[in-house]
Backbone atoms as SQL, in Angstrom:
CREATE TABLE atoms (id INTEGER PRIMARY KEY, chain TEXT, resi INTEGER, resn TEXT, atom TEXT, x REAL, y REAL, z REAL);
INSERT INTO atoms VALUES
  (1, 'A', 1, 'UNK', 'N', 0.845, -1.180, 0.000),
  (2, 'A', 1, 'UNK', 'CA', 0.000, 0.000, 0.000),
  (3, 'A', 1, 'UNK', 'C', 0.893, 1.246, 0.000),
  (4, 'A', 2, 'UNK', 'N', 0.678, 2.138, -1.015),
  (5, 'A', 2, 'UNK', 'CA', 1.278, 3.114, -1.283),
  (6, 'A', 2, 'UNK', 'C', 1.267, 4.532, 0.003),
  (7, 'A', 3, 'UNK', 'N', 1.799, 4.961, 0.547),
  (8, 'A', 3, 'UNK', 'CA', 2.207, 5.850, 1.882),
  (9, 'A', 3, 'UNK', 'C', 1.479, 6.852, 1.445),
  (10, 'A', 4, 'UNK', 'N', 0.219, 7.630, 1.996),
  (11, 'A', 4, 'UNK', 'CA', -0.204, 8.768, 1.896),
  (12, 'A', 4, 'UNK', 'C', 0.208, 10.024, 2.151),
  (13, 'A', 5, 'UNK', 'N', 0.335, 11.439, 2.066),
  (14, 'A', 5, 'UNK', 'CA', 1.151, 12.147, 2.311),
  (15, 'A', 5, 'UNK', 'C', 0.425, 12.701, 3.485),
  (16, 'A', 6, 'UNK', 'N', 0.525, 13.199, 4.723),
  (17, 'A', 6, 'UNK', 'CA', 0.098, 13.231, 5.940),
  (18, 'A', 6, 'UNK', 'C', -1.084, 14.451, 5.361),
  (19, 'A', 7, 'UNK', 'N', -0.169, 15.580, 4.289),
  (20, 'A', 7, 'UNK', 'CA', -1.749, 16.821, 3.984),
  (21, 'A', 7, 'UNK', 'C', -2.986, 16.179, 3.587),
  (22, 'A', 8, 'UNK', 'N', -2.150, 14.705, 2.174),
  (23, 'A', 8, 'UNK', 'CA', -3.656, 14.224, 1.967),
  (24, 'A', 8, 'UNK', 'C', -4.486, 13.726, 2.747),
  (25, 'A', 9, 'UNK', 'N', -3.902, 12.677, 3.370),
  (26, 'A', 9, 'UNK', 'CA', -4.491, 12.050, 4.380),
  (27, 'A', 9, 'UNK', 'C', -5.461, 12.400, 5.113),
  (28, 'A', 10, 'UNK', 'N', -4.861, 13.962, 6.255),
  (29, 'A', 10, 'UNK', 'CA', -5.797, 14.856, 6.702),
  (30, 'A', 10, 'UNK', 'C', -6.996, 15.295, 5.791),
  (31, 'A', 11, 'UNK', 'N', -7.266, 15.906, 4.500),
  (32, 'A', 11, 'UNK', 'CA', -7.734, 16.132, 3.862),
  (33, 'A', 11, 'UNK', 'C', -8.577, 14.864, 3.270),
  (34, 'A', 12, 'UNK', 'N', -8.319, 13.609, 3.420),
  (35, 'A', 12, 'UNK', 'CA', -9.391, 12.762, 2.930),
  (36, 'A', 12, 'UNK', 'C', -10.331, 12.657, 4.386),
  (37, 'A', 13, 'UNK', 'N', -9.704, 12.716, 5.375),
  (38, 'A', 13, 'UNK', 'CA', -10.495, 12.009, 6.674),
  (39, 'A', 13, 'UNK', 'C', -11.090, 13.543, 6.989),
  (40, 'A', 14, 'UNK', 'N', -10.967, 14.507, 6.585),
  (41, 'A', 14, 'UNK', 'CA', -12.358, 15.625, 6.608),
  (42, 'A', 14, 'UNK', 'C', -13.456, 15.417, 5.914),
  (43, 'A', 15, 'UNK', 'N', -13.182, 14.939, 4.597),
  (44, 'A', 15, 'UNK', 'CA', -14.300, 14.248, 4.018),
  (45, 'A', 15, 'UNK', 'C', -14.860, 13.485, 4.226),
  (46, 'A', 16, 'UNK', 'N', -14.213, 12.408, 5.100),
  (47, 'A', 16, 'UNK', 'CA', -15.094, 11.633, 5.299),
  (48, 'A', 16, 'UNK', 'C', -15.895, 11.855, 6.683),
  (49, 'A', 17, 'UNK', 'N', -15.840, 12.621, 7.807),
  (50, 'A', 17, 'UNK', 'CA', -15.953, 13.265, 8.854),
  (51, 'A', 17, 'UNK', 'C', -17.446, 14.064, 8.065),
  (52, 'A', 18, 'UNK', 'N', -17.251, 14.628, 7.001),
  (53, 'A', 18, 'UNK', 'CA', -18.633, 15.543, 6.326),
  (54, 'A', 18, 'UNK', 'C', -19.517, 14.573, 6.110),
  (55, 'A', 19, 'UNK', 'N', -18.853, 13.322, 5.622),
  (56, 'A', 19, 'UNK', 'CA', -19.705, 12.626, 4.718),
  (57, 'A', 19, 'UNK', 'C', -20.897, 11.638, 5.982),
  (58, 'A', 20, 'UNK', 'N', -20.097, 11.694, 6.889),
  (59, 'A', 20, 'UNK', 'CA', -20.567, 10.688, 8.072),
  (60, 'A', 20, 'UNK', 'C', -21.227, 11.716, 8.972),
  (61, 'A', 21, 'UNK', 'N', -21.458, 12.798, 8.625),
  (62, 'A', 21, 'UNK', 'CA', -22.137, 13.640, 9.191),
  (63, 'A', 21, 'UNK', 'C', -23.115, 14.044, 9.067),
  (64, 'A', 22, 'UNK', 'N', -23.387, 14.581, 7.741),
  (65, 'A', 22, 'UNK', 'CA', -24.817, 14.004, 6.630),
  (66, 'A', 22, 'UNK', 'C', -25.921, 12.863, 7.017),
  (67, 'A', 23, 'UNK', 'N', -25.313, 12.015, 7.709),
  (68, 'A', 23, 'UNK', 'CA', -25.967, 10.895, 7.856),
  (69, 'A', 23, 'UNK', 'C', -26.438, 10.133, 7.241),
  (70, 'A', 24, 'UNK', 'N', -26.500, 10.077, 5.524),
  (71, 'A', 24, 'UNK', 'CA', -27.267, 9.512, 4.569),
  (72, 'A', 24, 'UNK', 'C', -26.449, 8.507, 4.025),
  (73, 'A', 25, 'UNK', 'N', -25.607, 8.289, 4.460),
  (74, 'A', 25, 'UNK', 'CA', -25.350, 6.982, 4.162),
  (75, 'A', 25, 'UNK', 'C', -25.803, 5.359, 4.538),
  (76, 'A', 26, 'UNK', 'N', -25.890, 4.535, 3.804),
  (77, 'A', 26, 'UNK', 'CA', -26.005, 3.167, 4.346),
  (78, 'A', 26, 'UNK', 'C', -25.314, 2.881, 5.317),
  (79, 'A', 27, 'UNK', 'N', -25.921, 2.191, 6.541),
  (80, 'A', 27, 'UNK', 'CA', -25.340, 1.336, 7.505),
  (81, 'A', 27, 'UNK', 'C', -23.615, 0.508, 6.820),
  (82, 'A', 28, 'UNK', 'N', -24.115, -0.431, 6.018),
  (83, 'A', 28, 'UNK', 'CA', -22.751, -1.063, 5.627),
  (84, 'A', 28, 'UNK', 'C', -21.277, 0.235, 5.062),
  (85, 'A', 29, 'UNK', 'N', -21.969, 1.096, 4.088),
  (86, 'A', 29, 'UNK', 'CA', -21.162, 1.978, 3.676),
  (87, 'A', 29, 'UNK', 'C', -20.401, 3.053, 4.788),
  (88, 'A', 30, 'UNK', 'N', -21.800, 3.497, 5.966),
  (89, 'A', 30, 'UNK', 'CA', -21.338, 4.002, 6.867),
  (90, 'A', 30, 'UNK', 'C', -19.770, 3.775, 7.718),
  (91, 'A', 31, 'UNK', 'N', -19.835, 1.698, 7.772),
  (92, 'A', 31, 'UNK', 'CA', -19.101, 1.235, 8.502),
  (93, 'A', 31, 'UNK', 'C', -17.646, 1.533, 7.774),
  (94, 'A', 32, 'UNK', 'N', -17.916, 1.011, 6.487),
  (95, 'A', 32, 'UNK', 'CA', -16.517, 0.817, 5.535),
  (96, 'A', 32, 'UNK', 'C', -15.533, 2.691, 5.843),
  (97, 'A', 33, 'UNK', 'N', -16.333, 3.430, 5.763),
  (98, 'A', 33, 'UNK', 'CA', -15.617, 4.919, 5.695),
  (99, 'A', 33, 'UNK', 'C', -15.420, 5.418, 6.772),
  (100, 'A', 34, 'UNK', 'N', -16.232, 4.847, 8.051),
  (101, 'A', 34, 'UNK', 'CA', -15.819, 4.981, 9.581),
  (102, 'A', 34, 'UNK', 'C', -14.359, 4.325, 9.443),
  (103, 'A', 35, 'UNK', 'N', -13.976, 2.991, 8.950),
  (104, 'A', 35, 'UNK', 'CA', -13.134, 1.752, 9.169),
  (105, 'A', 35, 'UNK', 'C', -12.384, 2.447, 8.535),
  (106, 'A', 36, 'UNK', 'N', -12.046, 3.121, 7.226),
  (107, 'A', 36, 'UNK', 'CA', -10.850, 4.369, 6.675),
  (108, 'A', 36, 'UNK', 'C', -10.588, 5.667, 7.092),
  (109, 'A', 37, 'UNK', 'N', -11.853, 6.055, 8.018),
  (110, 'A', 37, 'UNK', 'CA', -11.252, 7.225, 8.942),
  (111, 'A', 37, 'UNK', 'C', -10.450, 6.788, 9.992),
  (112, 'A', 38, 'UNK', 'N', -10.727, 5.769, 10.572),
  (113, 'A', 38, 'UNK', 'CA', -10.094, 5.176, 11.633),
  (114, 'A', 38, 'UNK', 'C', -8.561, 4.849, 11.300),
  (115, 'A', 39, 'UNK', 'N', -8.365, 4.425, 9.995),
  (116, 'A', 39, 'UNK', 'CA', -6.691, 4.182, 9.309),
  (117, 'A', 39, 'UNK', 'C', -6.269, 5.263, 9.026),
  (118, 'A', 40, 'UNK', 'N', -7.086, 6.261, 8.993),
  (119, 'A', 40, 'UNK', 'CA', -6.403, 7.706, 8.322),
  (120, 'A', 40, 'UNK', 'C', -6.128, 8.199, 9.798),
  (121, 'A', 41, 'UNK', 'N', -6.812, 8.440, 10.978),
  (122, 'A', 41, 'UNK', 'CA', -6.681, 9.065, 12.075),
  (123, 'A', 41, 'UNK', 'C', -5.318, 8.168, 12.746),
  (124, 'A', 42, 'UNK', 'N', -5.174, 6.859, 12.668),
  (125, 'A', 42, 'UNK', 'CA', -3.779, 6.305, 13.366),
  (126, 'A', 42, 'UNK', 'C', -2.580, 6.860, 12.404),
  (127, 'A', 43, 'UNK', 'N', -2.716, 6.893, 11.142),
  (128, 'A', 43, 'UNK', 'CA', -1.734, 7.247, 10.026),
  (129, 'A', 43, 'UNK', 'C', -0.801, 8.706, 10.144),
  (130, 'A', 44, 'UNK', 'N', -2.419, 9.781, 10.903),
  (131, 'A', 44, 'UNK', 'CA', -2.116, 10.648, 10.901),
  (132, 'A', 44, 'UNK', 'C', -1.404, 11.370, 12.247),
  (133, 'A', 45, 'UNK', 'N', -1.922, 10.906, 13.737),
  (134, 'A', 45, 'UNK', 'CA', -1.261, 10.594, 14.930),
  (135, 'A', 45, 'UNK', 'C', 0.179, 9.919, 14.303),
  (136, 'A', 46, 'UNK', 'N', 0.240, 8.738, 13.856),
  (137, 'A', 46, 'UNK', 'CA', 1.985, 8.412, 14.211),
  (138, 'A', 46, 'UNK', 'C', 2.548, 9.269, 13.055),
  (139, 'A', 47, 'UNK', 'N', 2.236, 10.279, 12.286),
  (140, 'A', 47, 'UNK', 'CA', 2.584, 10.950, 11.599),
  (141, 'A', 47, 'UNK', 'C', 3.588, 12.242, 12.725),
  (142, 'A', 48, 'UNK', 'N', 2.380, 12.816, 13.247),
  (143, 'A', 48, 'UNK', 'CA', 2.702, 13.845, 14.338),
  (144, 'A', 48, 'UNK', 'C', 3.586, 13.650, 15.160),
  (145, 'A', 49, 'UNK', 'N', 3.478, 12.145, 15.839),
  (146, 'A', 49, 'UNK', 'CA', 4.299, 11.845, 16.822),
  (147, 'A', 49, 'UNK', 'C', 5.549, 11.569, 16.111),
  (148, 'A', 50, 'UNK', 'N', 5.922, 11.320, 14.765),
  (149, 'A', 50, 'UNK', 'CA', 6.838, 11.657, 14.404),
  (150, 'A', 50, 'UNK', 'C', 7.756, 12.773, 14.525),
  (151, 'A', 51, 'UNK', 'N', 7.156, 13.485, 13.651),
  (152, 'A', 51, 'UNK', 'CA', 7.408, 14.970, 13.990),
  (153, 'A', 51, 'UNK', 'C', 7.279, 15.730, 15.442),
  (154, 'A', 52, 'UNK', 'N', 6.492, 15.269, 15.634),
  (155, 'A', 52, 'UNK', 'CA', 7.451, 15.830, 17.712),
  (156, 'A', 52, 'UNK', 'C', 8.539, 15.416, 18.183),
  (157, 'A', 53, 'UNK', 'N', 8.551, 13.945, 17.693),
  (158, 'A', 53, 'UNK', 'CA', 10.221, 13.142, 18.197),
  (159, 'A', 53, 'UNK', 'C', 11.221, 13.924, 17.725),
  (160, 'A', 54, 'UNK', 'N', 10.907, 14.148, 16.047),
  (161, 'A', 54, 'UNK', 'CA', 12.098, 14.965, 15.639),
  (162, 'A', 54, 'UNK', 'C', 12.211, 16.383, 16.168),
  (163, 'A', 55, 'UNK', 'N', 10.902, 17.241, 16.312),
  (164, 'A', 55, 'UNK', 'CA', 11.375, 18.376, 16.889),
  (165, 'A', 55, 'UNK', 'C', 11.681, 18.463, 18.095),
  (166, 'A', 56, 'UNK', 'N', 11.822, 17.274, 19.153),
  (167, 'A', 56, 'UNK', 'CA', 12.607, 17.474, 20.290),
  (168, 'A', 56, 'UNK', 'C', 13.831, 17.312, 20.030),
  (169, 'A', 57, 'UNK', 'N', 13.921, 16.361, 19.228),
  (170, 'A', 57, 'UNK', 'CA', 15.773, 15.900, 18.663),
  (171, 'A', 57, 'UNK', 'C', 16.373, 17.565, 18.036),
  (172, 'A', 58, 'UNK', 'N', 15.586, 17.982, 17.437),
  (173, 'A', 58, 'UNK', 'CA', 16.329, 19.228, 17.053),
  (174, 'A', 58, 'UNK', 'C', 16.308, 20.773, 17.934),
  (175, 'A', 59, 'UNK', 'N', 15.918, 20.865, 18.921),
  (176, 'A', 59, 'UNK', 'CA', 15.630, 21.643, 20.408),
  (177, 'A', 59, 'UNK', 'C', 16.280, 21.266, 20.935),
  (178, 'A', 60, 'UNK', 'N', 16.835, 20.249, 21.352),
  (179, 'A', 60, 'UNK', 'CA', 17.751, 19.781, 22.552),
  (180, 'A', 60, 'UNK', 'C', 19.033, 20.974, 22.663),
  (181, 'A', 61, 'UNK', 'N', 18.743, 21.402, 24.062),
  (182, 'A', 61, 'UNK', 'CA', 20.164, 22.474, 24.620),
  (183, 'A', 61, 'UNK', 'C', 21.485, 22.028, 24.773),
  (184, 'A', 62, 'UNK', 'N', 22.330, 22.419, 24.637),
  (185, 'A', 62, 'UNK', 'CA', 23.548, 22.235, 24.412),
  (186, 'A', 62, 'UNK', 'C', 24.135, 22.929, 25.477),
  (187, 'A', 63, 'UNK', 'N', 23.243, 23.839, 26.550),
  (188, 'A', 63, 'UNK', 'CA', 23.516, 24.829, 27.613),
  (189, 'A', 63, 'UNK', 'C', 23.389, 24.146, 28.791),
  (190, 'A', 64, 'UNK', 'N', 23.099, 22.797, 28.907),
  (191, 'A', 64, 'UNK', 'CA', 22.925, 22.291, 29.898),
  (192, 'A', 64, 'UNK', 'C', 24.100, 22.329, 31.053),
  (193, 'A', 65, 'UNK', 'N', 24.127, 22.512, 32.479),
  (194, 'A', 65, 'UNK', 'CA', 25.350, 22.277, 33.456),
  (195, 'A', 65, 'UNK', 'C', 26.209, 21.476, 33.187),
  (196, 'A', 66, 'UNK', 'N', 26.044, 19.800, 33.131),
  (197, 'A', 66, 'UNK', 'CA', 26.799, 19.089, 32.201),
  (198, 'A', 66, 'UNK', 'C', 27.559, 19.339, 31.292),
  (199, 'A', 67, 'UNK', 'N', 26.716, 19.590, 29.954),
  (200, 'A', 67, 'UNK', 'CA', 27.293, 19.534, 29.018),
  (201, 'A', 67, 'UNK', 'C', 27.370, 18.913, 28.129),
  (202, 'A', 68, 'UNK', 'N', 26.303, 18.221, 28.574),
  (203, 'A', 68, 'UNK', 'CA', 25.392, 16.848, 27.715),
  (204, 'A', 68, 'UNK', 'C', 24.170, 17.768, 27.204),
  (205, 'A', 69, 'UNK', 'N', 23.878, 16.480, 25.835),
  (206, 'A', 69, 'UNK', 'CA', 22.636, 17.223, 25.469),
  (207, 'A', 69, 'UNK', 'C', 21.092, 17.439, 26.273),
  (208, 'A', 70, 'UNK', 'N', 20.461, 18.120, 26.100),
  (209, 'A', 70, 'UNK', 'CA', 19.436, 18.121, 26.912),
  (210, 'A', 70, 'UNK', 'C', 17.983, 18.473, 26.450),
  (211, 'A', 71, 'UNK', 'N', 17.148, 17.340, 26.416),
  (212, 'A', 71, 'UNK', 'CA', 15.788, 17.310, 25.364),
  (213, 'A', 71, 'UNK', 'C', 15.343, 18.512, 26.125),
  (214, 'A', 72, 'UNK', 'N', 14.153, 19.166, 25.624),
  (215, 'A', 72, 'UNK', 'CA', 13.512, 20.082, 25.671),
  (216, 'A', 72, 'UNK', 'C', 12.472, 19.396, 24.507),
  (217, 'A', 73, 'UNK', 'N', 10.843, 19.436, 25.650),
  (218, 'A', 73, 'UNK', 'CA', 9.804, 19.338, 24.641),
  (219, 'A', 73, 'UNK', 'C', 9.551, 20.544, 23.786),
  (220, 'A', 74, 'UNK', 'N', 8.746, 20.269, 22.757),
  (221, 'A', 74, 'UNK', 'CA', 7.843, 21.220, 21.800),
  (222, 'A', 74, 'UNK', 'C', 7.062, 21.656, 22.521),
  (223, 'A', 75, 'UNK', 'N', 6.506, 21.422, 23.793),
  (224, 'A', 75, 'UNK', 'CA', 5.594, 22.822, 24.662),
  (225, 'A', 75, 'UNK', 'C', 6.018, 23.338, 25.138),
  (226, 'A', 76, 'UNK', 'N', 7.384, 22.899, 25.571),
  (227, 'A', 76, 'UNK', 'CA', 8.238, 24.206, 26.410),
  (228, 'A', 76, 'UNK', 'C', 8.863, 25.037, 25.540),
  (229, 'A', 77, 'UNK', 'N', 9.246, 24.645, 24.090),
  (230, 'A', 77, 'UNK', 'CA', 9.150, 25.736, 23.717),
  (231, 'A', 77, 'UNK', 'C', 8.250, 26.716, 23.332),
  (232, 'A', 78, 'UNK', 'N', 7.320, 26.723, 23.115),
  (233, 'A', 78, 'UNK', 'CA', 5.914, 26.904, 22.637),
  (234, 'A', 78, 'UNK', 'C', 5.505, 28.182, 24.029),
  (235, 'A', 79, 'UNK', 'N', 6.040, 27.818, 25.345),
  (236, 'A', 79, 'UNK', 'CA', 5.275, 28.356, 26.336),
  (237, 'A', 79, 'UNK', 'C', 6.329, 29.357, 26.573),
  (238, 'A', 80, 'UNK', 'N', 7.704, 29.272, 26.251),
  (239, 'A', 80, 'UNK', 'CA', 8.492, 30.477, 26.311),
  (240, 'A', 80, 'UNK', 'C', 8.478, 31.619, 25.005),
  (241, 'A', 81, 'UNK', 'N', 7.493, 31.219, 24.443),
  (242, 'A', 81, 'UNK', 'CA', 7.295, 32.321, 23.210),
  (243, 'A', 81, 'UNK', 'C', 6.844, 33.368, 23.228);
């Protein structure tokens, strides 16, 4: 299965979020596009949590007492802004 790109991804599982909202769909059909929002919403979480891993890897202080590296989350930076 070919890797979705995390924009599309997001962008299909809004549609389908509209479409399941409407309500007019069939029970069976309902299930099938619930069952691909559900692959798009894990796809798109370990997407993110990607990208947080890396933006702690690239934040890490170098100012630490030590002198070792030192993670720093993405909300702490976020909250010193």
């Amino acid at each position: 299965m070919e890797e979705v790109p995390f924009e599309e991804a997001l962008k299909q599982l809004e549609a389908i979020v509209s479409r399941l909202e409407r309500g007019d769909l069939p029970l069976e059909e309902a299930l099938s596009v619930f069952e691909e929002g559900v692959r798009l919403t894990k796809l798109c979480s370990a997407r993110l949590s990607e990208a947080e891993r890396r933006v702690n890897i690239l934040t890490r202080s170098v100012e630490s007492v030590s002198g070792e590296l030192e993670e720093r989350s993405f909300e702490a930076e976020e909250e010193e802004l």
